[in-house]
N, C-alpha and C positions, 0 to 999 in steps of 0.2 A: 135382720142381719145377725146382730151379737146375740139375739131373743132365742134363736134357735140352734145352738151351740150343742152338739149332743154332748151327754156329760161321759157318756160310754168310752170315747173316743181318747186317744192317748193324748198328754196337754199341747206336743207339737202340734197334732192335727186342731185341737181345738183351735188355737193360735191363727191359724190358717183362718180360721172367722173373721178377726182382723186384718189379716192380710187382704180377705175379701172386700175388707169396709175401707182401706185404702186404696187398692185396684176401683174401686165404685167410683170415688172421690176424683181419682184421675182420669177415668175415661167421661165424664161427662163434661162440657165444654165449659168454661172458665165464668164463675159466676159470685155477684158480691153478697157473702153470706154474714147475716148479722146473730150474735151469738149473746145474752145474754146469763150471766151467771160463767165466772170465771172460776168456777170451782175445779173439782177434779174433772168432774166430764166435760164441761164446757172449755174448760181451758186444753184439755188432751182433743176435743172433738176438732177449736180451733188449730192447735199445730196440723193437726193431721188436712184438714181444711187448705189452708194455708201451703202446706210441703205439694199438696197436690194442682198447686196454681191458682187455687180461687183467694179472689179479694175475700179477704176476713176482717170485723170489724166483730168487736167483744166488748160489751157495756157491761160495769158492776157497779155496784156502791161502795163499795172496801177499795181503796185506792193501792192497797200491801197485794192483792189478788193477783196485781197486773204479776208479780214475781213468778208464778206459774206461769204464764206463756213466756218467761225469759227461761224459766229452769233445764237445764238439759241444750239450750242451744249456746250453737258458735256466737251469735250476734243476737243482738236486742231484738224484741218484738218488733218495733217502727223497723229498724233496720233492715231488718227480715221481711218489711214490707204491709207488717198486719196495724190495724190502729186501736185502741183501749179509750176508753170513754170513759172518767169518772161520773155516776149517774146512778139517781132510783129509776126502776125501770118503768113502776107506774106513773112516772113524768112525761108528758108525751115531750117536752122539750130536751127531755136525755135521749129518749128514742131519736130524735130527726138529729140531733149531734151525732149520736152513733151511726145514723145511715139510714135509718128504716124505710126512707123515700125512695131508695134506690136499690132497696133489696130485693134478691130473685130468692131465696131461703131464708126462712126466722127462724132459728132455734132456741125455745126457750129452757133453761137448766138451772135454774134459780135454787135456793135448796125449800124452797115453800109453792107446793099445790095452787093455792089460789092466787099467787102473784106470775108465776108460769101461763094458767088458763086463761086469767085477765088478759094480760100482753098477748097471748097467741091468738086469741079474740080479735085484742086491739089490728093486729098483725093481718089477721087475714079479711076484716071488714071493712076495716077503717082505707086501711093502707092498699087491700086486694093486692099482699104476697100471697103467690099462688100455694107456696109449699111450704107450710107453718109445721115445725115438730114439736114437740111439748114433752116435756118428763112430767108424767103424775105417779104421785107414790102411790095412792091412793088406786088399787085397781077396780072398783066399782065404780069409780068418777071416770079413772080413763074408758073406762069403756061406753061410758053415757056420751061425752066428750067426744071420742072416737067416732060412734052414730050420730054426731052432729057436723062430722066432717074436720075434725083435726085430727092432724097425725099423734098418735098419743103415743108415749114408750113408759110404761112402769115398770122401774126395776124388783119393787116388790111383786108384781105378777111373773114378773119373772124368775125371781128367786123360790115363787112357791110351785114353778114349772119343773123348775132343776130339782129341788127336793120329790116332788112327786120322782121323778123322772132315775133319780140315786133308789132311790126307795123301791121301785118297782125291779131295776136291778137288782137288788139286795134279795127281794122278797123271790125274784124268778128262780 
């Protein structure tokens, strides 16, 4: 979705990538999605999650984190319907607090590789959620990861897509 963003394009049209990643969110039918890592993307993935009707449930360890899913709204997180979990995620006892038994989506956005791959691991065998995402920085792991059947998103493969991709403009 955001991975393919042409860089050519002017930034309203880019923006429109997002627009696309919200339109997504709404048209599929309403589903309890568990998010850990309330960081910037986890926490912006939640609101967006959330604004579009789906049960959202967001486990971190940083108890201050929750203040991102309140930033920017009319009404609190709870109120707005979403639930926060204080919790390590490699707990399996944080996880079924947060929801994990009853998730249809895991997304894991932790800011550490190996605590993402473990949980999305845990997420898709343990638990058999069908649709496990995972951020790895790391793009030779996401891509092993990947051929093993999780959804993998590396923002650094991605960044050196954009660059290639500025660069060959530049160079045409």
């Amino acid at each position: 979705m955001l991975a393919h963003t042409e860089v050519d394009q002017p930034r309203a049209l880019r923006c429109s990538a997002v627009t696309s990643f919200i339109v997504a969110w709404a048209n599929l039918r309403a589903m309890f999605v568990l998010i850990v890592g309330a960081g910037r993307v986890g926490s912006a993935v939640a609101k967006l999650a959330l604004a579009s009707g789906h049960e959202v449930s967001v486990l971190d360890e940083d108890p201050l984190s929750h203040e991102r899913l309140n930033a920017g709204q009319s009404q609190s997180w709870e109120d707005s319907g979403g639930q926060f979990t204080v919790g390590t995620a490699l707990e399996l006892d944080a996880l079924i607090a947060a929801g994990i038994e009853r998730a249809e989506v895991f997304i894991a956005s932790t800011d550490g590789d190996n605590t993402n791959l473990i949980i999305a691991q845990v997420a898709q065998k343990r638990f058999g959620i069908g649709k496990v995402i995972v951020r790895v920085m790391d793009p030779a792991r996401a891509g092993w990861y990947g051929e093993q059947g999780l959804h993998t998103i590396s923002p650094t493969q991605h960044a050196i897509e954009m660059f290639e991709r500025a660069l060959e403009l530049e160079l045409a």
